[in-house]
N, C-alpha and C positions, 0 to 999 in steps of 0.2 A: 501756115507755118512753114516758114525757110526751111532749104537741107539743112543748114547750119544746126538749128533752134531743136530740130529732129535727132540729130548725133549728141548733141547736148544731153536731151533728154533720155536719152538711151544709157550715155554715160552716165549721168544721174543714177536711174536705177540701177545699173551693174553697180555703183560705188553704193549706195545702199542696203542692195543684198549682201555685197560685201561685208559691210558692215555689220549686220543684222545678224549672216551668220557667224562671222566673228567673235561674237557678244554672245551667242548662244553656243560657240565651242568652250571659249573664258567661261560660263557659266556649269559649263559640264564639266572642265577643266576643275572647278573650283568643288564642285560635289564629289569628282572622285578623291583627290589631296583630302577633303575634309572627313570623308570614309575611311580611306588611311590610315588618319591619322588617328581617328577618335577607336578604331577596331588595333591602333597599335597602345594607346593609351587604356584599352579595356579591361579588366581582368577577365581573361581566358583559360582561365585554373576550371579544370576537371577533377572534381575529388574524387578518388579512387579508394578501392580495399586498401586498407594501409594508415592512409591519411588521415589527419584529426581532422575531425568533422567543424566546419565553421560555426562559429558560434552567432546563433541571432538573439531580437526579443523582438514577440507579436504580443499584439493586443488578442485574447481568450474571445471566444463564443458563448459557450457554454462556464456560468459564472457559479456552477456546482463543485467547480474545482475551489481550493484553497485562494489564488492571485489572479488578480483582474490580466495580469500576463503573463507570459513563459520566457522565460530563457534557458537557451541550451547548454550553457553554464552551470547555471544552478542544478543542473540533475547528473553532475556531475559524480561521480560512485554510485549510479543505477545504468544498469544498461537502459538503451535506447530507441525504442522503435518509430522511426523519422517516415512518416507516410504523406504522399501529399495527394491529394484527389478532390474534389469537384461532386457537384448534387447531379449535375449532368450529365455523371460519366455512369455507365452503367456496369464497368465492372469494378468501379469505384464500391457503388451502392451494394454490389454482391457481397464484398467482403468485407463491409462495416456490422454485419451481424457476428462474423469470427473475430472480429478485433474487440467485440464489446464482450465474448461470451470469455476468452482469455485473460480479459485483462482484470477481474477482481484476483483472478488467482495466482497472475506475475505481478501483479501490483505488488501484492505482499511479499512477493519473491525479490524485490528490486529493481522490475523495470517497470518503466513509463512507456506509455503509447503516447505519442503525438503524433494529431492525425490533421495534418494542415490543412485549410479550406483555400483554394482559388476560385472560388466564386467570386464573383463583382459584389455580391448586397447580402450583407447580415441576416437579413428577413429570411433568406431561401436556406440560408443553413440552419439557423437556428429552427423552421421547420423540420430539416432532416434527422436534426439531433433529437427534437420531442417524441418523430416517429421512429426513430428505431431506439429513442432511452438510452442514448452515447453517454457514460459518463467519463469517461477520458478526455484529458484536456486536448482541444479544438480551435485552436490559432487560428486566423482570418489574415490571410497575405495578397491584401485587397491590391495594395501597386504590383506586386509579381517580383518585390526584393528580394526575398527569401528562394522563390522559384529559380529565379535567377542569378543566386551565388552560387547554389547547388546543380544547376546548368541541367533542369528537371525539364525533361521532354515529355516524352508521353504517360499520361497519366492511368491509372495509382503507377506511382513511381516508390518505392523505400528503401531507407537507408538503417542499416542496424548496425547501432552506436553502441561500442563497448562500456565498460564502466569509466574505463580513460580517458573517456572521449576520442577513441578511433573507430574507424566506418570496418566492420567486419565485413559486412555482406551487401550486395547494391542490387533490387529486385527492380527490374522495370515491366511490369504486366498485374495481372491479378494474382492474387494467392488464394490458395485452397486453405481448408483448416491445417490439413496437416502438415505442408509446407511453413507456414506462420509459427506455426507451434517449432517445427522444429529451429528455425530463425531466432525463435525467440530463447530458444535453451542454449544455444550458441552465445548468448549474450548476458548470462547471469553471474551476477557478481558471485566473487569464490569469498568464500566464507574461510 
């Protein structure tokens, strides 16, 4: 191989890697613009105490309630207890026995428990429900639409919805009985 044929080929490669990285800066270039833009396009609404609570509709779990699903609409003139937890989570699990033991007796007072599942599979909740006898209606927010209009991080997360549909109270952690209970008297419709 000639000097000549030798610098050629040298040049060759530097023009290559040039190239190469070039195409792989454009392509980062292109992921971030596209980050941008779709986190400037997002809704980034944080509900806060104050704010009317977003309205959804899930498909139910637990088919002992009245309607194969819920909307947070329709319980509109009941207050509102918005929980959302997981079979997985164990301080999820601790306070599904104080959510079932309150709620025949704010039922008839005017609120609803909604206690949303983010599980991935029916099967596993509806297990959970048979074992602790949940009869509160039990949402399955299987793609994570609901988790994530309510911008719900760490789980049990709850939201207590007045009768007008505004978020009085925002609990991110587990609740004790007597915490819940009093949550829950904060939220009864006036007579």
């Amino acid at each position: 191989m000639s000097l000549e044929q030798k610098k050629q080929k040298k040049r060759n490669k530097k023009r290559n890697r040039l190239i190469y990285r070039t195409a792989v800066l454009l392509v980062l270039l292109g992921a971030i613009i596209f980050a941008i833009v779709t986190n400037l396009q997002a809704d980034n609404t944080v509900y806060r105490v104050g704010d009317q609570a977003p309205d959804f509709q899930l498909p139910q779990i637990n088919k002992n309630n009245e309607s194969e699903t819920i909307q947070l609409s329709d319980l509109r003139g009941k207050g509102v207890m918005l929980n959302f937890w997981a079979t997985w989570c164990k301080p999820c699990e601790r306070e599904m026995p104080y959510m079932q033991e309150l709620y025949p007796v704010y039922k008839e007072r005017g609120i609803e428990i909604v206690a949303v599942s983010l599980d991935s599979t029916e099967l596993v909740v509806d297990r959970f429900i048979d074992k602790y006898d949940l009869t509160f209606p039990t949402p399955h927010d299987k793609s994570g639409e609901v988790r994530d209009l309510y911008k719900v991080g760490p789980i049990p997360s709850t939201f207590f919805i007045s009768p007008e549909g505004e978020i009085v109270e925002y609990v991110s952690g587990e609740l004790s009985l007597e915490r819940l209970e009093g949550y829950l008297r904060d939220i009864l419709p006036q007579k």
